[in-house]
C-alpha positions, 0 to 999 in steps of 0.5 A: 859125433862118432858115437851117433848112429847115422853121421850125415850132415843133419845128424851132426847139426842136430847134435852139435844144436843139443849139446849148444843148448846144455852149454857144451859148445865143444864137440869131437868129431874123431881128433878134431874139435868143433866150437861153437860160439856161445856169445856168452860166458859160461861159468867154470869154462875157462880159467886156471882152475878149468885149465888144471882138469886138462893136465897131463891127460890124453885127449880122449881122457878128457872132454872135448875143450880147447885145453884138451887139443892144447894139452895133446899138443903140449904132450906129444911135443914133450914125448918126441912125437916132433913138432905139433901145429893147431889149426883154429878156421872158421867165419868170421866172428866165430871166435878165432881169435878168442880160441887162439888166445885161449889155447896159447894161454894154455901153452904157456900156463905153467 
């Protein structure tokens, strides 16, 4: 998202709607992600193999996924950087709980 050349409101939904339509239902906009629930599974999204690709590298090392906020946490909790909180909001049936499963999966994923 930081990468478009107008930022407004219909430039992010244009956006966001391309990336759905390819499977990339995450998206950073700057540190934060936005997710969008395909209602779906997408093969390789999750999983260990998937949660493997996130280790030990920096969020913008990574593509926007719910491991990659997890492993920043993760990160910066083990560097000092004091206590880390992930925020999940959104309507309802957007996939809270999913997401929050997901993450803390990922937390304690060894």
């Amino acid at each position: 998202m930081t990468q478009l050349l107008s930022l407004s409101e219909e430039s992010v939904m244009q956006n966001t709607m391309v990336r759905f339509a390819r499977d990339e239902i995450y998206t950073y906009v700057g540190s934060l992600l936005l997710a969008v629930n395909p209602y779906k599974d997408i093969n390789g999204l999750y999983g260990e193999e998937a949660m493997g690709r996130f280790v030990g590298r920096g969020l913008l090392n990574n593509p926007p996924h719910i491991y990659a906020i997890a492993e920043e946490a993760v990160r910066k909790a083990r560097h000092g950087a004091g206590s880390q909180s992930l925020i999940i909001s959104g309507e309802s049936g957007a996939g809270k709980t999913e997401t929050n499963k997901l993450a803390l999966r990922y937390i304690v994923w060894p």
